[in-house]
C-alpha positions as CSV (number, residue, x, y, z in Angstrom):
1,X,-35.0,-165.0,-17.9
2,X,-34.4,-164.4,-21.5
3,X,-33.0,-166.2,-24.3
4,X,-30.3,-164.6,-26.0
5,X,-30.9,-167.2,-28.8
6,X,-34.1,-165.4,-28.9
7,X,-33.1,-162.0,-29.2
8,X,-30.9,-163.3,-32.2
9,X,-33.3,-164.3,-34.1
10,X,-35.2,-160.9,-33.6
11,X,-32.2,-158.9,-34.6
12,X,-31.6,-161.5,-38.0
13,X,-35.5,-161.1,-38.4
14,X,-35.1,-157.3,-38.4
15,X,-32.6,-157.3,-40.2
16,X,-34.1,-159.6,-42.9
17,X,-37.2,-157.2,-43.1
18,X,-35.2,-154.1,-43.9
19,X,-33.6,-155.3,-46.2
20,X,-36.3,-156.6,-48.0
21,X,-37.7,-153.3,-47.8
22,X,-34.8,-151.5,-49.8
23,X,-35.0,-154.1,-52.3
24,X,-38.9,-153.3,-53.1
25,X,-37.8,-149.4,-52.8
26,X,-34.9,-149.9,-55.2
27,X,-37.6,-152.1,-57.7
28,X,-39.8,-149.0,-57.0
29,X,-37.7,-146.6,-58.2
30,X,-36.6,-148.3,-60.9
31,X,-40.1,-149.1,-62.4
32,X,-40.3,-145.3,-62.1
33,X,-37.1,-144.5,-63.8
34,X,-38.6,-147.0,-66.8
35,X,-41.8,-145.6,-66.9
36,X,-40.2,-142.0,-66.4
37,X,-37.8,-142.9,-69.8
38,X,-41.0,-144.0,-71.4
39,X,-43.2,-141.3,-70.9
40,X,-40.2,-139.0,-72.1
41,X,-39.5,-141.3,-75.6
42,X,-43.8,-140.9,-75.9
43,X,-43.7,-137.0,-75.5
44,X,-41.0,-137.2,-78.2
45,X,-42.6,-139.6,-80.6
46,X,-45.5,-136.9,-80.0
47,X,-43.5,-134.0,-80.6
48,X,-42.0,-135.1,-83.7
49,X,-45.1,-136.1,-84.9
50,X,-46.4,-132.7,-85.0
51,X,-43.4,-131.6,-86.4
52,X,-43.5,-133.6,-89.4
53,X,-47.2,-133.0,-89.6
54,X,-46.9,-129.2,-89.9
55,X,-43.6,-129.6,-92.5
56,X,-45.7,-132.2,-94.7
57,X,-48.3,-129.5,-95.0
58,X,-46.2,-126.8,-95.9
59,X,-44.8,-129.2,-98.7
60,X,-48.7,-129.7,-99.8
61,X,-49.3,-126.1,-99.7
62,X,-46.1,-125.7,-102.0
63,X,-46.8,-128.5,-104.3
64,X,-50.9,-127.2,-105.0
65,X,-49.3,-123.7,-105.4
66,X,-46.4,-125.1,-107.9
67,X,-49.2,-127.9,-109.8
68,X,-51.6,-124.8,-110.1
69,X,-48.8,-122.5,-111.8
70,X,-47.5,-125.7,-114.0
71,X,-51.2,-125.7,-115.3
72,X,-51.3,-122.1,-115.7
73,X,-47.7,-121.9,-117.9
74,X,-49.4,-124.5,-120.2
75,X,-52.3,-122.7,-120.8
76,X,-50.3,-119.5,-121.3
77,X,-47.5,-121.3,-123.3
78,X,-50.0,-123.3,-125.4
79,X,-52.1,-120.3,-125.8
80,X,-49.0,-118.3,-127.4
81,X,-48.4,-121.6,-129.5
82,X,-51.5,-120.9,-131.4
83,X,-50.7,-117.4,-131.8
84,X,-47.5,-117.8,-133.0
85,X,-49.4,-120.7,-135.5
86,X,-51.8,-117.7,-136.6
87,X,-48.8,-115.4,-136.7
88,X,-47.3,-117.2,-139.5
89,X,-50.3,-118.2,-141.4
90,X,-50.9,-114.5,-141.7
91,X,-47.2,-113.9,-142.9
92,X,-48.3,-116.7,-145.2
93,X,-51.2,-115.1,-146.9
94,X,-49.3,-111.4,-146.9
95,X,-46.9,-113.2,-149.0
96,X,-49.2,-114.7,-151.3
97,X,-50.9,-111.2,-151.8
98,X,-47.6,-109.7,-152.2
99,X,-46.8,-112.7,-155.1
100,X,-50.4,-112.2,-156.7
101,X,-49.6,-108.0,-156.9
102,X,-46.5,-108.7,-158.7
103,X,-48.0,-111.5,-161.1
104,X,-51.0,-109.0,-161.8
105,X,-48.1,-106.4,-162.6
106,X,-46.2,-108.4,-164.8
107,X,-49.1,-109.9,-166.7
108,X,-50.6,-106.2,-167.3
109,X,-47.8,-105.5,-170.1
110,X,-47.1,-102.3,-168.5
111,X,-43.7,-100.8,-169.1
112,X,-43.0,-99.7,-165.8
113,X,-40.7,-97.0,-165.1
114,X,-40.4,-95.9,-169.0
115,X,-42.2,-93.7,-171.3
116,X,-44.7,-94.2,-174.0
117,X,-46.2,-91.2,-176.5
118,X,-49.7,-93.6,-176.0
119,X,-51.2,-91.3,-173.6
120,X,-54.4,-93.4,-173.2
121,X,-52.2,-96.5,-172.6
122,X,-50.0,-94.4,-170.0
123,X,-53.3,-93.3,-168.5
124,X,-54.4,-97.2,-168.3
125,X,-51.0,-98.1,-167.0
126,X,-50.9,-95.3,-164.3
127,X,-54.2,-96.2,-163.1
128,X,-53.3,-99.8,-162.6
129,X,-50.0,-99.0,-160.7
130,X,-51.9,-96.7,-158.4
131,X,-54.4,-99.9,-157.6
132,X,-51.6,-101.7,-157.0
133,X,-49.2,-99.0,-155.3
134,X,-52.6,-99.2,-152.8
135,X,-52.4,-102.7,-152.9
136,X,-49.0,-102.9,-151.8
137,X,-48.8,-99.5,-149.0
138,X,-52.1,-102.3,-147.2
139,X,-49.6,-105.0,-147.3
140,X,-46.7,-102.7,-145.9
141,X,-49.2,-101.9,-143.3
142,X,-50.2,-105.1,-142.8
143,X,-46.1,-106.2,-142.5
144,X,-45.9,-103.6,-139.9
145,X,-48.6,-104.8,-137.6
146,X,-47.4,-108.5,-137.4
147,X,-43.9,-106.9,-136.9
148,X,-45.5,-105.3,-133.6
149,X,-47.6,-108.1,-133.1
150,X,-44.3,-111.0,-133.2
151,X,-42.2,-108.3,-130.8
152,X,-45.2,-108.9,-128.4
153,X,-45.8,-112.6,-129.0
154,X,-41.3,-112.7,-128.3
155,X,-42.1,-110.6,-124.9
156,X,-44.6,-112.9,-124.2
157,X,-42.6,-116.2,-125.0
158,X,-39.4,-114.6,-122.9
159,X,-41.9,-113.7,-119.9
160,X,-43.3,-117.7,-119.7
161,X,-39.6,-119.5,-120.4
162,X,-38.7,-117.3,-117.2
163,X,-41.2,-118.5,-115.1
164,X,-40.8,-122.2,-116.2
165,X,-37.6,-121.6,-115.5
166,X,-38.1,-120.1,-112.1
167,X,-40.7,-122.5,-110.9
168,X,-38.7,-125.4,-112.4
169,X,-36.3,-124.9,-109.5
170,X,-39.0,-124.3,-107.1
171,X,-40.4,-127.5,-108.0
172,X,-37.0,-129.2,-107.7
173,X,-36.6,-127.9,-104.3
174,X,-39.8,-128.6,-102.6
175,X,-39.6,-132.4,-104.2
176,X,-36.0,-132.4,-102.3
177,X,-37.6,-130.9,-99.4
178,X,-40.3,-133.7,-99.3
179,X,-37.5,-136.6,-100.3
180,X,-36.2,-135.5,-96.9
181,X,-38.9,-135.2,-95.1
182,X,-40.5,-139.1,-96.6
183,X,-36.5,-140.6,-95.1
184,X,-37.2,-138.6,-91.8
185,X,-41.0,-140.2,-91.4
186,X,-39.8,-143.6,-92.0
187,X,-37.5,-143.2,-89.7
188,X,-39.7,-142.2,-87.2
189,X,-41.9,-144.7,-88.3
190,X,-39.9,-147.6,-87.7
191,X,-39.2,-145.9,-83.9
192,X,-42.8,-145.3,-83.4
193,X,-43.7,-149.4,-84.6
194,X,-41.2,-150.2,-82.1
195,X,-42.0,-148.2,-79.3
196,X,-45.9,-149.1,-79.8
197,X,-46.0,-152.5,-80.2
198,X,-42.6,-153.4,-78.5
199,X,-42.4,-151.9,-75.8
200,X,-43.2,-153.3,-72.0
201,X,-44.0,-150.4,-71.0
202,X,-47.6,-149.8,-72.8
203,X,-47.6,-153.5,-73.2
204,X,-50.9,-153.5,-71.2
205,X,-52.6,-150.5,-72.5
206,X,-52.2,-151.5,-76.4
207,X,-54.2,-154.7,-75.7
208,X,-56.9,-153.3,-74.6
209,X,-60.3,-152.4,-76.5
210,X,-60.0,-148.7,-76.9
211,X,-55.9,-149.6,-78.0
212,X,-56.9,-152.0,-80.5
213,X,-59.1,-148.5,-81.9
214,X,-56.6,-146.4,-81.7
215,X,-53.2,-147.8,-82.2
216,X,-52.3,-149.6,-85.6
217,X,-48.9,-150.6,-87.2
218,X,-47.6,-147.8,-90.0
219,X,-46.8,-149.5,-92.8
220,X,-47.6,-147.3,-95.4
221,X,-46.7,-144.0,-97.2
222,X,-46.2,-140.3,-95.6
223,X,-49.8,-139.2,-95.5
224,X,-51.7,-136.8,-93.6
225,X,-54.2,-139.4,-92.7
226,X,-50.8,-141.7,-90.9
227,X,-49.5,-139.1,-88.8
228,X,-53.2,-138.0,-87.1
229,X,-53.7,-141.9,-86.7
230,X,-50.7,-142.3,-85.3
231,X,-51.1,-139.2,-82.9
232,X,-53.7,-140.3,-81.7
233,X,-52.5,-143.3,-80.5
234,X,-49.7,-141.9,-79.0
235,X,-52.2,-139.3,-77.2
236,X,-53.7,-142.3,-76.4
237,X,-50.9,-143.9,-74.9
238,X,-50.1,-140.9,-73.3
239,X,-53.3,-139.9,-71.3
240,X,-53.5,-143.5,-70.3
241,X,-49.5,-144.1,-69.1
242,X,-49.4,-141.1,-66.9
């Protein structure tokens, strides 16, 4: 004989196991599903980071190229300054000569452009105003040269306002471009902190030994040095939470 009491309490204890069984599988897949949505937030945390490590170095390689052009326009421009100094201390002194010929003139009596029946003081006279003539035709010469030599320097000064000009904006644009990119890192900073050192998920992993080593808070400036720290944290993180 049987008990159908018995046979109850198999069916209820049956029952009672199954069910306890989906509850553990639905726990299961849940705990995946978290640690599936984590692993995915890491790979992006990752992937962004090398994406703002390879924009912050194309800002570096703009800003050396732009700080060693800045210091090449002030060598040039200062350079032409002193050439233009020289330039007019040499219009300076042609002017002075120029004063001195005519002083000498005047001072020699001479009654230029007139006639005299003293043919040894004409003779005197001619000779000086030749001497002088010479005097002046250097000094036209002379006139003539710094007049080609100014047209240059005026090139010159034209050629180096147009590339301060030009790498003026340049130098606006890539400080814009790295303005952007400093708001975009401390964005992701802030969502790297929290993931790091917030979250359940690597809870474990951070607190241990080699996470101490390799995972640190950013609180700090865009650098080079930040983002491979950080990386390798996350890579950390990464090889470990798989």
């Amino acid at each position: 004989m049987f008990s159908l009491a018995a046979v109850s309490i198999k069916r209820i204890t049956c029952c009672m196991v199954v069910t306890g069984l989906f509850a553990l599988s639905s726990q299961a897949l849940v705990a995946r599903a978290a640690d599936s949505d984590g692993l995915s937030a890491l790979q992006g945390l990752l992937a962004e980071n090398k994406n703002l490590t390879v924009q912050l170095r194309k800002v570096k390689k703009v800003k050396e190229e732009i700080d060693r052009k800045d210091s090449e326009i002030q060598g040039a421009t200062s350079a032409l300054k002193h050439a233009q100094e020289d330039l007019r201390r040499r219009g300076t002194r042609i002017d002075e000569e120029n004063r001195r010929i005519d002083e000498e003139a005047t001072r020699s009596g001479c009654p230029w452009g007139t006639k005299s029946t003293d043919l040894a003081y004409v003779n005197s006279c001619n000779t000086l105003g030749a001497k002088l003539m010479g005097w002046k035709e250097d000094l036209k010469n002379k006139v003539i040269t710094l007049a080609e030599y100014a047209a240059k320097l005026q090139d010159e000064q034209n050629r180096w306002n147009q590339a301060t000009l030009k790498w003026a904006a340049k130098k606006k644009s890539n400080n814009d471009d790295l303005d952007e990119l400093s708001a975009s890192f401390a964005d992701w900073q802030r969502r790297y902190n929290a993931f790091v050192f917030q979250s359940e998920a690597y809870e474990r992993l951070k607190k241990t030994a080699p996470g101490a080593r390799f995972c640190e808070e950013l609180s700090r400036p865009m650098t080079s040095g930040a983002l491979e720290s950080a990386a390798q944290c996350l890579q950390w993180l990464w090889d470990g939470g798989r």
